[in-house]
Structure formats: C-alpha cells, structure tokens
C-alpha positions as CSV (number, residue, x, y, z in Angstrom):
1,X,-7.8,-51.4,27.0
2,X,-4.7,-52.4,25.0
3,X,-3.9,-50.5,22.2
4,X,-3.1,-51.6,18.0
5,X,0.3,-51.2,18.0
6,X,1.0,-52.4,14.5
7,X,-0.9,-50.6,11.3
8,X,-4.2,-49.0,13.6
9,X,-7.2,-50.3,13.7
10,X,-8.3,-53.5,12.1
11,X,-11.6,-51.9,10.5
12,X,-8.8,-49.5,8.2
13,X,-7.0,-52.7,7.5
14,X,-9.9,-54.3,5.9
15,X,-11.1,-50.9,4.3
16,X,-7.7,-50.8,2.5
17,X,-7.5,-54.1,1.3
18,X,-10.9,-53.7,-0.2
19,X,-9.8,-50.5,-2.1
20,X,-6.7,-52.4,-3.1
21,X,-8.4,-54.8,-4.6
22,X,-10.8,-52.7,-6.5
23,X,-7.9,-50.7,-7.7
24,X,-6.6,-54.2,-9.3
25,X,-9.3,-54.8,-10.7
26,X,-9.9,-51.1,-12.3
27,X,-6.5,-50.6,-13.0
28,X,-6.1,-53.6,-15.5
29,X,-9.2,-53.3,-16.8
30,X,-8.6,-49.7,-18.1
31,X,-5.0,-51.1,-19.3
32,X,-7.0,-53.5,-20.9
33,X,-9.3,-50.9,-22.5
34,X,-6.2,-48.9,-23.8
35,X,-4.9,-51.9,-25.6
36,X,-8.8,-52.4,-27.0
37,X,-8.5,-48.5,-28.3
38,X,-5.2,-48.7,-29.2
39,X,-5.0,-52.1,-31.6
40,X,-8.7,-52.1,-32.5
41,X,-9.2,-55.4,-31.2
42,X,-12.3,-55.6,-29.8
43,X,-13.7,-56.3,-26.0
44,X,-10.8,-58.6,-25.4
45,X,-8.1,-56.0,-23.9
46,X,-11.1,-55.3,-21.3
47,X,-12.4,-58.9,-20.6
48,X,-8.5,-60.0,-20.0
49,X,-7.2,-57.1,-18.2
50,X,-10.7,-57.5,-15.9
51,X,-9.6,-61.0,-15.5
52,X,-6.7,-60.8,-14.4
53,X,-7.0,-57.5,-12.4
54,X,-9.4,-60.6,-10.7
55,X,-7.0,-62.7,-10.7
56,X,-4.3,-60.2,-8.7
57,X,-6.5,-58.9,-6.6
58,X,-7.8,-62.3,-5.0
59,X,-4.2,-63.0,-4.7
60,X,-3.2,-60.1,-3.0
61,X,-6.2,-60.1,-1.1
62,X,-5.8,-63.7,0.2
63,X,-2.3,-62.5,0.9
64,X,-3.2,-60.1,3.1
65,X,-5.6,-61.6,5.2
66,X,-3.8,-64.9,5.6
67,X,-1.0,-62.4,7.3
68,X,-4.0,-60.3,9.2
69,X,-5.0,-64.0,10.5
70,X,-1.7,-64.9,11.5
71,X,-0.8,-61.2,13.4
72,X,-4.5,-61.7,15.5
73,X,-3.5,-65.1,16.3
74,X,0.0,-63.9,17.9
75,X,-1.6,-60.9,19.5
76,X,-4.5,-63.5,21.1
77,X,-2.0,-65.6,22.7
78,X,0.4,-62.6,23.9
79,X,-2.7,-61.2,25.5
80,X,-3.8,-64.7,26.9
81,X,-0.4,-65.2,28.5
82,X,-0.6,-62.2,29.8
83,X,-4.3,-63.1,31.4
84,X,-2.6,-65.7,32.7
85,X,-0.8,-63.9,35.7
86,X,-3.6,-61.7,37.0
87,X,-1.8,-60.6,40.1
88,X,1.4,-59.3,37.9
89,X,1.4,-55.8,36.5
90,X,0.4,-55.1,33.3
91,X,2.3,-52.8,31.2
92,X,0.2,-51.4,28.5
C-alpha cells in the first residue's frame, strides 16, 4: 500500500479546510460585531464582516482544493507509471 507522503491523509486535509473556512467566516463576523458595538451602527459591521468572512473563505477554499485536485492528479499518474512496469521493483 503506498503511503501519503505529502500533508497525511486526505480525510485531515478536507477536515482542515472546512475549519478554515468556518474560522473566516466567524472571525470577520465577530470583527464585524466589534465595529457594530464599538460605533453604534447597527447590524451592518456583522452582515459585512459575515459577507466577506464568505467571501474569503470560498476563496481560500477553492484555493485549496484546486491545489488538492492538482497534487491527486500528479500522484495518479506517478502511480500509473509505476503500474506500468509490473515486473520492475517497486520501491515504496
């Protein structure tokens, strides 16, 4: 079985990416709330700072998976090549 040789297993990948983008979006939305306290201006600190916690976190999220994509792509055809040969040693 070959082993995950770059960031563990693919299931914690996802897991973190998840919480990253939850962070984002909790993050900015209590920045948003602290502006709401601090100016007295009403729900707009929260509904902008969710927004755009949104906003970054879809980003970064797409980011992310666009390089996850790219990594399992390159590790498919590094293992296909190596299917290729089934008579030469593998060196896992």
């Amino acid at each position: 079985m070959a082993s995950n040789k770059r960031g563990g297993a693919g299931w914690l990948r996802f897991s973190g990416m998840g919480i990253e983008f939850a962070a984002a979006v909790v993050g900015f939305t209590l920045v948003g709330l602290w502006i709401d306290r601090s100016y007295d201006c009403g729900p707009w600190g929260v509904l902008i700072g969710a927004v755009l916690g949104l906003i970054g976190g879809m980003y970064n999220l797409i980011r992310q998976s666009l390089v996850a994509m790219k990594m399992a792509e390159r590790d498919d055809r590094e293992s296909g090549s190596r299917n290729d040969h089934p008579n030469e040693q593998q060196e896992d």
